[in-house]
C-alpha positions, -999 to 999 in steps of 0.1 A, spaced: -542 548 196 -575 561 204 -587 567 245 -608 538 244 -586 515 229 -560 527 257 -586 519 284 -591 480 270 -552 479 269 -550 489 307 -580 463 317 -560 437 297 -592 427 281 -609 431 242 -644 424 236 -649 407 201 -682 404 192 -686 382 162 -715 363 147 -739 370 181 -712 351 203 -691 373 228 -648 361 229 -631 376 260 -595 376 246 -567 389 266 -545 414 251 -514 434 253 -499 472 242 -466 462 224 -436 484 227 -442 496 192 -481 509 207 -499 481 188 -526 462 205 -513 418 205 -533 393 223 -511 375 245 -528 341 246 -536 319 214 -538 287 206 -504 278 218 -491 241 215 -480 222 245 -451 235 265 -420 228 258 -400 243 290 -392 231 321 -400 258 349 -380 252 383 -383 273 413 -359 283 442 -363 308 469 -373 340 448 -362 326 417 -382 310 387 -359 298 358 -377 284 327 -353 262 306 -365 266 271 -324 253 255 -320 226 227 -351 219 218 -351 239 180 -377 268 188 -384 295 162 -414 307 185 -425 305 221 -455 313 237 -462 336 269 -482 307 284 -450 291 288 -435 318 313 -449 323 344 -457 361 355 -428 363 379 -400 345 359 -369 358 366 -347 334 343 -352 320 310 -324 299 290 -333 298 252 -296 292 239 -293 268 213 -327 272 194 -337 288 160 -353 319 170 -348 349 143 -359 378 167 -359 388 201 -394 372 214 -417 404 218 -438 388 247 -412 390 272 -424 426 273 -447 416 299 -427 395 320 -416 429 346 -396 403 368 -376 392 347 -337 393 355 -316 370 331 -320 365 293 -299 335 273 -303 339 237 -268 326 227 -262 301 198 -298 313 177 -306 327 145 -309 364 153 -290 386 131 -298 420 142 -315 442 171 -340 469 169 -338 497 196 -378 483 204 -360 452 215 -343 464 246 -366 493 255 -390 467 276 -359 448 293 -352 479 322 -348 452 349 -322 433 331 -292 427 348 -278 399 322 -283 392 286 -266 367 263 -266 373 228 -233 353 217 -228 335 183 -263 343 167 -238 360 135 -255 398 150 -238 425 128 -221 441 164 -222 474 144 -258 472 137 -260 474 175 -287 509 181 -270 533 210 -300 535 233 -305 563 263 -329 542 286 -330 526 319 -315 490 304 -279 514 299 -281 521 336 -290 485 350 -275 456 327 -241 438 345 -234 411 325 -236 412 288 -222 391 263 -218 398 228 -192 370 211 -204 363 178 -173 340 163 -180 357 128 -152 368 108 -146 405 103 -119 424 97 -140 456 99 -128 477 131 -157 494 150 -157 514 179 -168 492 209 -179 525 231 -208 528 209 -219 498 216 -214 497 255 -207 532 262 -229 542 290 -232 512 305 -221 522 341 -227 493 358 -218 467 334 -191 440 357 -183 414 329 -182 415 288 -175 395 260 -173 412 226 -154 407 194 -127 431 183 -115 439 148 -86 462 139 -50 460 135 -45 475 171 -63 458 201 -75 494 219 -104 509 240 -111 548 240 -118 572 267 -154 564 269 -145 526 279 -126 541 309 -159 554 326 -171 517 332 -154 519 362 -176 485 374 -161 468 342 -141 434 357 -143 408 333 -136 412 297 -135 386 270 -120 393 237 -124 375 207 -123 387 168 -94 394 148 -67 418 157 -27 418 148 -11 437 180 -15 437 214 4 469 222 14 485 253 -14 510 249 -43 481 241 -53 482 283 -45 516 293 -86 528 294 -96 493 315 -70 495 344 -93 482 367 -101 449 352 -95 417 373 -100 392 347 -87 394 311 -99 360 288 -83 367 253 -101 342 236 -93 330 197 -76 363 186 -68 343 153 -43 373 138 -30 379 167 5 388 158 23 412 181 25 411 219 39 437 235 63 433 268 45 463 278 15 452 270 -4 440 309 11 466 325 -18 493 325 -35 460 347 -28 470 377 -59 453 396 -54 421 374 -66 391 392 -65 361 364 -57 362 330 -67 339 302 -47 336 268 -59 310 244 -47 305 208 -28 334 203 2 323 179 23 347 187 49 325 206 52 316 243 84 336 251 71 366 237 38 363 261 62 353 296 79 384 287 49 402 291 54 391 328 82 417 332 52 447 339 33 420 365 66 420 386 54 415 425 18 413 416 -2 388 432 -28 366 405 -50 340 408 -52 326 377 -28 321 343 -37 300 313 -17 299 282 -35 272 259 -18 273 219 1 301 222 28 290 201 34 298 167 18 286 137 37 267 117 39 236 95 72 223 106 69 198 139 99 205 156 100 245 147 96 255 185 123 237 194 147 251 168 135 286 174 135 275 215 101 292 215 95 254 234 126 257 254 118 270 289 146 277 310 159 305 336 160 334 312 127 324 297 108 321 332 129 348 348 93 374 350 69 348 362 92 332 388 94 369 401 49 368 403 33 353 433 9 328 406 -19 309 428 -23 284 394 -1 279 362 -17 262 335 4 257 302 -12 234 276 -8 228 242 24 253 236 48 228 217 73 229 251 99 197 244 121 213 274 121 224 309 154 223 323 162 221 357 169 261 366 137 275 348 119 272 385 146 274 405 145 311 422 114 334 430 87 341 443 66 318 425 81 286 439 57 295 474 31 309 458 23 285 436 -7 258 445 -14 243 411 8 238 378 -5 221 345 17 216 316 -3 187 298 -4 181 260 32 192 256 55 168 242 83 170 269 114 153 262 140 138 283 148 120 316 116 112 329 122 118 365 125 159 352 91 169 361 90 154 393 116 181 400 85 202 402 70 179 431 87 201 454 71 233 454 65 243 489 32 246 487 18 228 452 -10 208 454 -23 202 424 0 185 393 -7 182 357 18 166 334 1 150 302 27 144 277 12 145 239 38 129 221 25 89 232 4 72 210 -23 56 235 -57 41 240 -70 67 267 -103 60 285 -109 90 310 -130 70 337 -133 95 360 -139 136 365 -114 156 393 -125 190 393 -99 207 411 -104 242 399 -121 269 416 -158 268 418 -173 298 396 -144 295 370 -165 291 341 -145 306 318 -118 282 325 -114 252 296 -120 222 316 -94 195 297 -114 170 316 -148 158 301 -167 133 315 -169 97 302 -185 79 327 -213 81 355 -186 78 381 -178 113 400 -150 114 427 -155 145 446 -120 156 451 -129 193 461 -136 182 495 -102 167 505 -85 197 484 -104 223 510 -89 203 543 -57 223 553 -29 209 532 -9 203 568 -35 188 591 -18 153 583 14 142 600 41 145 573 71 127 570 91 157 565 110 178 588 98 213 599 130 228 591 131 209 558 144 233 531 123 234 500 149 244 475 153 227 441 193 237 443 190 204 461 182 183 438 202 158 443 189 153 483 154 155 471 153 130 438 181 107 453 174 70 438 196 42 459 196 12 460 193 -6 496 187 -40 512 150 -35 526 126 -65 533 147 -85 508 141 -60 480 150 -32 458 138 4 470 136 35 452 135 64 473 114 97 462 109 128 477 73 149 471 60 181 489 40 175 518 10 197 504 9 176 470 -30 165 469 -38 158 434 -12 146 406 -22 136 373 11 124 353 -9 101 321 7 94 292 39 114 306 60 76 302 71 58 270 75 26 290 79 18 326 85 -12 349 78 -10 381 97 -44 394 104 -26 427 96 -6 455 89 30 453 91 43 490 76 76 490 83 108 516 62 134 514 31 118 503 12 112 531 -12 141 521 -21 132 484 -50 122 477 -52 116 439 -30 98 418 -31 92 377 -7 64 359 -27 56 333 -17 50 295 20 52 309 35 20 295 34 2 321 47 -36 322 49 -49 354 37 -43 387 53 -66 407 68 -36 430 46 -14 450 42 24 462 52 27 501 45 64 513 4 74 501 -10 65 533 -38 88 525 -43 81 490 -83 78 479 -79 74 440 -54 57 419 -60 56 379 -39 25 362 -62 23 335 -39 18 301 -10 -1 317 -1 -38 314 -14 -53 347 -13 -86 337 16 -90 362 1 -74 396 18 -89 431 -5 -94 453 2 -72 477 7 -44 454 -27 -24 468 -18 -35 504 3 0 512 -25 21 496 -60 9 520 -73 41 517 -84 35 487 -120 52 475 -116 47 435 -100 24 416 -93 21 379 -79 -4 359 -100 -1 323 -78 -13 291 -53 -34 319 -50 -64 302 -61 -84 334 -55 -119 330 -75 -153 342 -54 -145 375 -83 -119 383 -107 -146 374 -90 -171 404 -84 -168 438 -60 -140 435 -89 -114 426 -102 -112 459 -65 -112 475 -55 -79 449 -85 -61 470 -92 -76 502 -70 -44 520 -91 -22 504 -123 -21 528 -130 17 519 -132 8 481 -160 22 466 -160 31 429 -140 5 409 -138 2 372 -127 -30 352 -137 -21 323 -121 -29 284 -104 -62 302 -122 -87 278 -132 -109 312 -162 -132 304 -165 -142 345 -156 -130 382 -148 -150 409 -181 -152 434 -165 -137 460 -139 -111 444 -157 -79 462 -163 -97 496 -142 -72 511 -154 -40 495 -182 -18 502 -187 -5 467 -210 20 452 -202 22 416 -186 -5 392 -183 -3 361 -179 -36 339 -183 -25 301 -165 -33 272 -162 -72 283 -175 -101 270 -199 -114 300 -229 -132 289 -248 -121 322 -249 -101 355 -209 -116 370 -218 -109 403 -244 -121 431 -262 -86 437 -274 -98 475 -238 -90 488 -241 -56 475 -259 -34 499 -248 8 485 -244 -2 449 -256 28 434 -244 18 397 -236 -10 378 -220 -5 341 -222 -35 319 -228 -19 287 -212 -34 258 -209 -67 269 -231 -98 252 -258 -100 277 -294 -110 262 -311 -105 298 -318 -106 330 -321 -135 355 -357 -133 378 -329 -135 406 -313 -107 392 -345 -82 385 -355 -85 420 -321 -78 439 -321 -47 415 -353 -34 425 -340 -38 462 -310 -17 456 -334 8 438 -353 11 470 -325 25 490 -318 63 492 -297 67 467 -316 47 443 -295 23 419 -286 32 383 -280 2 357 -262 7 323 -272 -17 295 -263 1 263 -242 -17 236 -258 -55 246 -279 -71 217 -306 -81 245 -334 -109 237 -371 -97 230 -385 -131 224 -414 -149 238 -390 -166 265 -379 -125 276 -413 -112 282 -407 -109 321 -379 -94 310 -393 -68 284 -417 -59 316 -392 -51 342 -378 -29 317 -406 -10 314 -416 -10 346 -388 -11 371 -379 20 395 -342 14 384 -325 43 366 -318 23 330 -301 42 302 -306 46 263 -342 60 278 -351 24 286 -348 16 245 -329 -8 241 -314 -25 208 -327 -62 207 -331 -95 184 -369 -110 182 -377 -147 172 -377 -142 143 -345 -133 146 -351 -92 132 -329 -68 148 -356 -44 168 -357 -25 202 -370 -30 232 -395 1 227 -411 -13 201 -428 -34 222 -448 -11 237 -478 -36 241 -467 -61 262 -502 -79 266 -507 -83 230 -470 -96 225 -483 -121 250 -514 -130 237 -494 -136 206 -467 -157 219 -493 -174 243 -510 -187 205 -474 -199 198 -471 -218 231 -511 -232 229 -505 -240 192 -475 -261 199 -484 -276 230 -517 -286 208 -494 -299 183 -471 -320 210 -501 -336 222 -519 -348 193 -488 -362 183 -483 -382 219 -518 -391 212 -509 -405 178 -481 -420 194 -497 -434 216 -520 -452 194 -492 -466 174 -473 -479 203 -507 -494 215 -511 -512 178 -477 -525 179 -473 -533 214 -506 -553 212 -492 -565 179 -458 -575 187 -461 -583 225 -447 -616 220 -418 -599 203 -414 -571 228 -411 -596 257 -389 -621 240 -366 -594 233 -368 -574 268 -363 -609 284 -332 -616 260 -316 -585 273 -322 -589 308 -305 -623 306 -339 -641 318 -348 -662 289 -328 -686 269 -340 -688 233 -351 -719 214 -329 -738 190 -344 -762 158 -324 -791 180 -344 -782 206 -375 -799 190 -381 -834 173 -399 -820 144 -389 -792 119 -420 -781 104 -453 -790 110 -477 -782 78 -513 -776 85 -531 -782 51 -570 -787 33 -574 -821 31 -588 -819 -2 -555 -802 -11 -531 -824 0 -514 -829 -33 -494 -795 -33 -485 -796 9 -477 -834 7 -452 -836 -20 -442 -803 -39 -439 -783 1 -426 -812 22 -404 -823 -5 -387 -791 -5 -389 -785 35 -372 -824 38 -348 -823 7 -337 -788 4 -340 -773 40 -326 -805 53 -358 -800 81 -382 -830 93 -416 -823 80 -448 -834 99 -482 -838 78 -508 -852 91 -516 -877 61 -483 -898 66 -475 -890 104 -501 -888 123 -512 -923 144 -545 -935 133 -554 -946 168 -550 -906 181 -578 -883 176 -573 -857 153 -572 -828 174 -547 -846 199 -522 -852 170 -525 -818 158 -516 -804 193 -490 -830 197 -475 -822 158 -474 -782 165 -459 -789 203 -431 -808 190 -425 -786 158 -398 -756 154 -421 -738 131 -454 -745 123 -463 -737 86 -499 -726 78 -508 -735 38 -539 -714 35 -558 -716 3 -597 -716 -5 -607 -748 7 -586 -748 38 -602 -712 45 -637 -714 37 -647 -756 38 -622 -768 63 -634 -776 95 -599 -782 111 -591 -743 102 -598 -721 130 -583 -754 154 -551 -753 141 -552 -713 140 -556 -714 173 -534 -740 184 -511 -725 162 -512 -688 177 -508 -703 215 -478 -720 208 -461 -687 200 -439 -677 230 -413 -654 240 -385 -682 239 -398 -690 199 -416 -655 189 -412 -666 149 -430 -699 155 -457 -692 129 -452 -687 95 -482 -685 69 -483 -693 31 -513 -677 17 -528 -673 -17 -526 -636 -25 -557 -631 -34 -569 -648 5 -546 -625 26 -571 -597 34 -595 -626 46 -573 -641 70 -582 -638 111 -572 -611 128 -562 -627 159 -541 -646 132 -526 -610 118 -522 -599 152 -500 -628 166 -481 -632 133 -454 -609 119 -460 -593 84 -425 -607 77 -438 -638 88 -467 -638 58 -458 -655 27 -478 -649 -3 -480 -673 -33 -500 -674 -67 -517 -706 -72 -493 -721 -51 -467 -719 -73 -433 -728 -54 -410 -705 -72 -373 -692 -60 -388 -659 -46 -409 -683 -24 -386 -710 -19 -358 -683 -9 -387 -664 21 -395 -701 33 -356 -709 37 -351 -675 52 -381 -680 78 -380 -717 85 -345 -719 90 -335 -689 112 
């Protein structure tokens, strides 16, 4: 590079002239000595950049990066996380970033490293390459300042190999290197003279492949403190020898090395008298297709002989998972050292055999506090509620056999730090803790106390935490269990331990705060059972079978004691409702309600005033009441905010759920599922609630659906209207007569109520066919007086007076309407008249007309209007035939 082109470099600054128009463009010297602008057209960042104290840390993880930009980093970033992306190469830019301390490239694409890609890193004091598949021999030995200043470097890769290589080129003179993870291939696990000169070396992890463990393998790293041999697959050999060139061994870490689990506590014998922190066997046992084949080989038999090394150890924490153990007899912890050293035990996922009440031999450790007993053999439903994390802090290494499931934390750590004695106990100073005693310590008698059946158990008074789940077949707990000892423990797991009945109690955990019963049959529950335990912080009972006695008045009885309650989960129970009141003694903060069937919020939110969460996800609620949104958003207003969990509920994004869709998207409460929520629409399409991410167009568009059918509802009240108009106006005689009938206030007329049948109103030019073909048939074959004016009306009365007189006196009045009578009579629109006033609601059928067809569109209206259609009779020519003759019987008659 020429001298002017090393002056640019220094001002950080290259002049581009193209095209008349000056570009000021940053650039940088690369470690190779070519010239690379350090600022492009870089897309939008995809880090998040936190700072604390003197630390910036840029989080760059899981987001599927093959590139990043130095825009992204600030100047003085310190950390940067870019594990689990798809980067091929170590990111050249970082060149310029002199502040920077930690590097995390594990889990990426990068298969190999060039010497120019650690020259530039000479303030780094970690770097994590691990499981990128990098060829470890392909590793370049370096002589620069990152060989004098790295710490923490870790190089697992998880590839199979069965190439050995020499690890010392690849870490040899790295003098102040503390912790390492590398893989190992060979047939002998062993580090040369070169190793032995990183003196600040104190935590080594070993993976890879290698077949012995000999009692040379250590001999050049005496002065680790923490040994993590992790997934030596062939691991085959392990010498008894093989720890004891550990002399400053703190903790040791074995996991899935099949080379049996009496071969590796024989190890033990060169840790005689040594004081540890820390030992984890996890799948030690031997590989084999046959179930039982540990216990035939008693590789899962521990007993005196077996524990004989590590009962002479002073062991802080024993964890034993997953090695095939069926037996622990009752001498393999009876002597040593151990017994007072040791504060926490774990021998979960072994499928212990036996009488039941064997491990609880172990309950009397002087000072254990922790107890893990997870048996693996038991079918079961588990549902792991809650997270204890009652391991050291900084153990990171260690496999943590407890995920997460929920949002509900119970910070147990706390209560673990208080001195284990600083509680009265029940126990006698001068109490001797020695399991020779057995018989003193687990005595079970039966006595007369309060009317009942006791059983009497004995635990340490430093007991804190124990965790026995899925350790029972079957269980029944029909009476009392009085407890000594147990004053101090705090946590207490029965869950998935077949369970049937609860209709005894624990006496003895006055200081209990949480108690897992999720997995048991609770349906039978006395009512008292939580009244020994009011210390109670966390409850669970998920997958309990709780019956409709919940639902009742015994719900709140079951927790009315329990006044510190504050996490409670009553989840997988199938309940569909909650009694108003069940909680009215409980201060609680979380509650968790999934996996039920409830069709809305169960509970009246204004009695809660700390809720911080409220799980009801997976139930069949479609949403949320007004009531319900707004006592939400006061409980999001307090300090701690208020978290709601709605996943798993087909919700309603209809018209009638706009509010609804709103609060959702607006609301300061922590929802879940990023607020996107899986919902039916009205047309009944299976959608989410993030699709409707236009809220005031969905409501414009719902608003045309309401306007359009209220439009519709009233034009059809209008048209009703209009009809009932016609036909009351039409039929009003009708209407009345028949709302009159029903009210019992009119009595209707009879034919023997009247002198005259019929009264026939006729042309006088046509008399023939009214006279004697009509009345004939009205007299002869209706059996019915006629009246016709030609024969009965008194020639000294007026006309109009004997028509009045006729129609008054009539039970029907017929009208024979032809041509003549129509357009020439002039007696017509008189008796029309007469005829419609002498309807009434006591004779509404009065009139009935006989009309040529070819007249009826000329007849009155006031005459249509006051005469049913039922009521018309048409005739041709006035012919009398049967389908006249039978409507005049039907309407004259009745």
């Amino acid at each position: 590079m020429d001298s002017k082109a090393l002056q640019l470099t220094r001002m950080y600054m290259w002049i581009v002239v193209l095209s008349q128009t000056v570009y000021v463009v940053p650039v940088v010297e690369a470690h190779d000595g070519t010239l690379v602008t350090s600022k492009s057209d870089s897309p939008p960042n995809e880090c998040t950049v936190s700072y604390d104290l003197n630390e910036v840390t840029v989080d760059c993880a899981f987001r599927s990066l093959s590139k990043v930009y130095l825009e992204w980093f600030p100047s003085n970033t310190t950390n940067i996380i870019l594990n689990n992306n798809i980067l091929t190469e170590v990111p050249a830019i970082f060149s310029q970033l002199s502040s920077l301390r930690r590097l995390n490239l594990a889990i990426n694409l990068i298969r190999g490293l060039k010497s120019s890609d650690l020259i530039w890193m000479y303030n780094l004091n970690y770097l994590n390459l691990e499981f990128n598949g990098i060829n470890l021999r392909s590793i370049p030995m370096t002589s620069n300042l990152c060989e004098y200043t790295i710490k923490e470097l870790f190089l697992k890769q998880g590839v199979s190999d069965d190439l050995p290589f020499n690890i010392s080129n690849v870490i040899g003179g790295l003098y102040n290197l503390t912790t390492l993870s590398i893989d190992v291939y060979g047939y002998d696990l062993y580090f040369d003279e070169k190793v032995k000169e990183l003196e600040m070396l104190s935590w080594l992890t070993i993976a890879g492949s290698v077949e012995n463990i000999t009692g040379r393998s250590f001999e050049n790293v005496p002065h680790l403190q923490y040994l993590y041999l992790d997934h030596p697959v062939q691991g085959k050999e392990f010498s008894a020898d093989a720890m004891a060139s550990l002399t400053m061994l703190d903790s040791l870490f074995i996991i899935y090395l099949p080379v049996g689990l009496q071969k590796i506590l024989a190890g033990f014998k060169s840790l005689e008298g040594r004081n540890l922190t820390n030992v984890v066997l996890n799948r030690v046992q031997k590989i084999t297709t046959e179930n039982y084949s540990s216990m035939l080989s008693r590789d899962g038999v521990i007993d005196e002989n077996s524990t004989k090394h590590l009962r002479r150890t002073c062991i802080r924490e024993v964890t034993v998972t997953g090695c095939s153990i069926f037996v622990i007899t009752i001498d393999a912890f009876r002597h040593g050292v151990l017994i007072d050293c040791l504060t926490l035990i774990d021998l979960s996922e072994n499928p212990l055999l036996g009488l039941r009440f064997a491990p609880f031999l172990l309950f009397n450790m002087r000072n254990l506090q922790t107890v893990m007993i997870r048996s693996s053999l038991r079918s079961h439903y588990r549902i792991d509620a809650f997270q204890f994390d009652v391991r050291r802090q900084g153990d990171v290494h260690y496999e943590d056999h407890y995920k997460q499931k929920t949002n509900i934390k119970f910070d147990i750590t706390k209560y673990l730090q208080e001195d284990t004695y600083s509680k009265k106990s029940s126990w006698n100073d001068g109490h001797t803790h020695n399991l020779e005693k057995t018989s003193e310590h687990v005595a079970i008698r039966k006595q007369n106390e309060t009317n009942s059946i006791q059983l009497t158990m004995y635990l340490s008074p430093s007991l804190r935490y124990v965790d026995v789940a899925r350790l029972y077949l079957s269980a029944y707990l029909g009476v009392n269990v009085r407890i000594i000892g147990g004053d101090n423990l705090i946590f207490l797991d029965l869950s998935d331990s077949g369970f049937r009945s609860f209709t005894g109690t624990f006496i003895g955990f006055t200081n209990l705060k949480a108690l897992v019963l999720s997995g048991n049959d609770v349906s039978s529950l006395s009512d008292s059972f939580f009244d020994p335990v009011p210390t109670l912080e966390m409850l669970s009972m998920s997958n309990c079978n709780l019956n409709n006695n919940f639902n009742s008045r015994k719900g709140s009885r079951y927790l009315q004691n329990l006044i510190q309650l504050k996490q409670l989960d009553l989840s997988h129970n199938s309940l569909d409702s909650l009694q108003d009141d069940v909680f009215r003694y409980n201060n609680l903060t979380h509650l968790i309600l999934s996996n039920n069937r409830f069709r809305n919020i169960p509970l009246d939110l204004k009695s809660f005033a700390n809720l911080e969460l409220l799980d009801v996800s997976n139930n069949a609620i479609v949403s949320l009441g007004e009531t319900e949104m707004v006592e939400m958003d006061r409980l999001a207003a307090n300090a701690n905010g208020f978290q709601l969990i709605l996943d798993g509920n087909i919700l309603s994004c209809g018209c009638a759920s706009l509010k609804f869709l709103q609060w959702i998207k607006e609301t300061k409460v922590t929802l879940d599922n990023s607020r996107d929520f899986k919902c039916i629409d009205d047309d009944g399409e299976l959608t989410t609630t993030g699709a409707f991410t236009n809220l005031e167009e969905t409501w414009r568009k719902c608003s045309d659906t309401v306007f359009l059918s209220v439009s519709i509802v009233l034009f059809f009240v209008l048209v009703l209207g209009f009809v009932l108009c016609f036909f009351v106006s039409k039929y009003k005689i009708y209407i009345i007569s028949t709302l009159m009938s029903l009210f019992g206030k009119l009595v209707m007329k009879e034919p023997t109520d009247y002198n005259i049948g019929v009264f026939i109103a006729y042309a006088d030019k046509d008399y023939h066919f009214a006279c004697h073909k009509l009345r004939h048939f009205i007299e002869k074959n209706l059996g019915l007086r006629a009246f016709v004016k030609d024969r009965d009306l008194i020639p000294t009365t007026d006309m109009a007076t004997g028509i009045i007189q006729g129609i008054e006196n009539s039970w029907r009045v017929l009208l024979v309407i032809n041509k003549t009578f129509l357009n020439s009579d002039d007696w017509f629109l008189f008796i029309c008249k007469s005829s419609i006033f002498s309807i009434s609601p006591s004779n509404p059928n009065r009139v009935v007309v006989l009309v040529d067809e070819n007249l009826r569109h000329q007849l009155p209206r006031d005459l249509l209007a006051a005469v049913a259609d039922d009521n018309v009779i048409t005739t041709t020519n006035e012919l009398l035939d049967y389908e006249v003759k039978e409507k005049l019987r039907t309407r004259l008659t009745v």
